[in-house]
C-alpha positions in Angstrom: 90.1 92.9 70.8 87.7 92.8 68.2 84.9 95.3 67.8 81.9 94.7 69.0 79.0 94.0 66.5 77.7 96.4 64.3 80.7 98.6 64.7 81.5 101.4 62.3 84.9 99.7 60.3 87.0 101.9 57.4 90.1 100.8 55.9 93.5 102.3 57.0 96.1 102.9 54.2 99.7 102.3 55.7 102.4 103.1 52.3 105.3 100.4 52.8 108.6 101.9 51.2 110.0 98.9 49.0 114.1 98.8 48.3 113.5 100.0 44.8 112.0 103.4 45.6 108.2 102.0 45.0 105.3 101.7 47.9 103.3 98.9 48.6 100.2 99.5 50.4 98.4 97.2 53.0 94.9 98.4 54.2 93.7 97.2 57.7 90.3 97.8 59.6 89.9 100.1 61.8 87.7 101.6 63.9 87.3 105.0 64.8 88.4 105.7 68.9 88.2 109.5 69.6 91.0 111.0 67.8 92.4 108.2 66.2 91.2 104.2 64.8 92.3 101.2 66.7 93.4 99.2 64.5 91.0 96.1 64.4 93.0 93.5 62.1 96.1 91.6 62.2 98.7 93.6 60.3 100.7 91.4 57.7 103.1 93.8 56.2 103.3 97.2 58.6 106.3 96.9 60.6 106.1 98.5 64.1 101.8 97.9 64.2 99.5 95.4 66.5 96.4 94.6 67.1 94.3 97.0 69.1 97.1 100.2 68.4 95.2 103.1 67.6 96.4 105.2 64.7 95.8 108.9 63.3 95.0 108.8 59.6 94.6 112.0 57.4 91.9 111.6 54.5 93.2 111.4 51.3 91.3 113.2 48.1 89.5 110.0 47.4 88.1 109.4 50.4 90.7 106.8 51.7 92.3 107.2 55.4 96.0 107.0 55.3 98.3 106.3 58.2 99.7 109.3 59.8 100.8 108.4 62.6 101.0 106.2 66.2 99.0 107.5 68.8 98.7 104.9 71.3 100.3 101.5 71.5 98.1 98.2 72.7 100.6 96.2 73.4 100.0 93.6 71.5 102.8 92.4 69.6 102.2 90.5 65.5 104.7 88.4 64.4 104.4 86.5 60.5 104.8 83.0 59.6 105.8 82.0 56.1 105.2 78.1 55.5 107.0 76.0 53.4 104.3 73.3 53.2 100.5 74.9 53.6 99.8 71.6 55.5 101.3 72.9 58.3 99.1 75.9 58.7 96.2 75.2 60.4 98.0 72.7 63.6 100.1 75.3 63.8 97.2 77.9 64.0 95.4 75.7 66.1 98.6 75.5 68.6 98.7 79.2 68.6 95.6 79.5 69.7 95.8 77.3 72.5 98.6 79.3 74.0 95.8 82.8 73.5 97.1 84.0 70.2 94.9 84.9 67.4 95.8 84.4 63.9 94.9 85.4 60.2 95.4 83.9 57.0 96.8 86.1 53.8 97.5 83.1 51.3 98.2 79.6 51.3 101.2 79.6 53.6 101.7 83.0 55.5 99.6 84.0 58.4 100.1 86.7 61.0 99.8 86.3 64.4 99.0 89.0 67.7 100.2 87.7 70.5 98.0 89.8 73.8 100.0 91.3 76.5 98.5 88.7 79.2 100.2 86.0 77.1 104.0 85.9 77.7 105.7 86.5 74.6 109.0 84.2 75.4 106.5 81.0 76.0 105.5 81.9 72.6 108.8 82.4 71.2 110.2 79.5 72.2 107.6 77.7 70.3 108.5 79.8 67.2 111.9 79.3 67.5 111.1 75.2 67.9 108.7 75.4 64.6 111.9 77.6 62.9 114.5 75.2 63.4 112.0 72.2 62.5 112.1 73.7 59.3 107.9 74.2 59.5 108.0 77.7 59.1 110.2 81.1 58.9 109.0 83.4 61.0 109.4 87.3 61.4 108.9 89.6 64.1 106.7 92.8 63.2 105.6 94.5 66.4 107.0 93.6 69.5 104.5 95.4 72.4 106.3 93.2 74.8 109.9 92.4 75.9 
């Protein structure tokens, strides 16, 4: 789902309400599709966003693009997975991607994770829920595309 090669990126701004009143903002490439960007990263911390979505985005006085709204849903689905011992990270990555998920790292023990709608998301939950109750990882469901 990536973009091809030489492919004009910019940075999406999505504001992420915190529970005392304050925003956190996560910035994800895009690139621009007709009205809109598809999204062309992994989201870590934008509930309800996959891989491949494509998003309207209002410029901001600075120049940025911040999320607007959802224009068209991929399908994909993201899901994060918080490590307690970094160690784990790349089998686990590595067994992800065998099953046709793509991953990205953000730190030392959380990566997030698209799963494509050709890959049946309750063959890859059962293997989250294994890893879970293994005590390998915690993991957290950001964007189901895919029942």
């Amino acid at each position: 789902m990536k973009a091809p090669e030489g492919a004009a990126h910019a940075k999406v701004l999505f504001y992420i309400g915190q529970a005392d009143g304050t925003f956190e903002v996560e910035s994800v490439w895009a690139v621009p599709e007709g009205a809109g960007y598809r999204l062309d990263n992994i989201p870590f911390f934008a509930r309800g966003f996959a891989l491949g979505d494509v998003v309207a985005a209002t410029k901001q006085d600075d120049g940025s693009l911040r999320f607007a709204s959802l224009l068209l849903a991929s399908g994909h689905s993201t899901v994060r997975l918080l490590f307690a011992d970094p160690a784990e990270v790349q089998p686990t990555r590595a067994q992800l991607s065998a099953m046709g998920c793509d991953s990205e790292r953000w730190n030392a023990n959380l990566i997030a994770v698209d799963i494509p709608p050709e890959v049946p998301y309750r063959d890859v939950r059962t293997y989250l829920d294994l890893g879970e109750r293994g005590g390998l990882f915690e993991y957290e469901e950001g964007c189901l595309g895919q029942p």
